[in-house]
C-alpha positions in Angstrom: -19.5 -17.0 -18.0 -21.9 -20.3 -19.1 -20.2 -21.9 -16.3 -21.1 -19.2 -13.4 -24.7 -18.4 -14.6 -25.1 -22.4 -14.6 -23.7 -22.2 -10.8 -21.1 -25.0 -12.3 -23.9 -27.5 -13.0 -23.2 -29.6 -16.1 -27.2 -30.3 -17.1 -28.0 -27.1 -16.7 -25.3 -25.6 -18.9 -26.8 -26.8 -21.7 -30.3 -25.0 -20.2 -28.4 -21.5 -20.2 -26.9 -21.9 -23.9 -30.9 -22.1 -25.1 -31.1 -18.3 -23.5 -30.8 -15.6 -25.5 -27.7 -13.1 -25.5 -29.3 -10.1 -23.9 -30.7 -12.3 -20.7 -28.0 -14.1 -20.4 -25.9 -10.8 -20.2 -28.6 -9.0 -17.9 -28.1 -12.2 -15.5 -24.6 -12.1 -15.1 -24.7 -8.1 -14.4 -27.2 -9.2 -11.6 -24.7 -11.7 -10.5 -21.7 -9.2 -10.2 -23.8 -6.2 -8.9 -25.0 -9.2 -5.9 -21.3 -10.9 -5.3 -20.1 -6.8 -5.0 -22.8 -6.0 -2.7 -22.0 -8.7 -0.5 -18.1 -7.7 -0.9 -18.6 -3.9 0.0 -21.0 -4.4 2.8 -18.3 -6.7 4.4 -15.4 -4.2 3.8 -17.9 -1.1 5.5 -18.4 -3.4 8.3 -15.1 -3.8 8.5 -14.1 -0.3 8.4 -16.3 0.9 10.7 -15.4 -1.5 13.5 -11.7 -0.7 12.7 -11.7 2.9 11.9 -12.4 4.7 15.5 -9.5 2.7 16.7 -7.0 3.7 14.2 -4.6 6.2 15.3 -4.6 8.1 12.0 -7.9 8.7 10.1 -9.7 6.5 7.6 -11.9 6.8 4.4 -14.3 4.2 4.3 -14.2 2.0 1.1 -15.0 3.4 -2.0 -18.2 1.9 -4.2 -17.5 -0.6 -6.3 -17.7 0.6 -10.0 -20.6 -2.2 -11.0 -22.6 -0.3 -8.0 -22.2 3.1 -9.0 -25.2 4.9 -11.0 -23.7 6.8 -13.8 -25.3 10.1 -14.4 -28.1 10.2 -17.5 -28.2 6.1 -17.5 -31.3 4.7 -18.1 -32.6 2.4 -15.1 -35.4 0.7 -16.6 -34.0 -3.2 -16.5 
């Protein structure tokens, strides 16, 4: 996890293990909830362009579970 929120940068590894727990945690949720984004978006494009064309029917891609708002959760972050 050090290595990913350091974006594999040696110096700056030693920068991240200065953070404290709770940012560092909040950081790499923002990273997963981004790199999922970017995933899903690219399997709904590629559903849509494929789907109308498929001789049997489709579901378009389900949300990932990092993306999905559970009921009652608190969204202040």
């Amino acid at each position: 996890m050090i290595h990913e929120l350091a974006d594999y940068d040696p110096p700056r590894i030693l920068e991240i293990l200065h953070w404290p727990l709770r940012e560092s945690l909040l950081k790499y949720v923002h990273m997963m909830k981004r790199e999922a984004t970017i995933e899903y978006r690219h399997q709904v494009m590629l559903w849509a362009a494929l789907a109308p064309h498929g001789k049997e029917k489709r579901k378009p891609p389900r949300l990932p579970k990092v993306l999905r708002v559970r009921k009652g959760a608190d969204r202040a972050e």
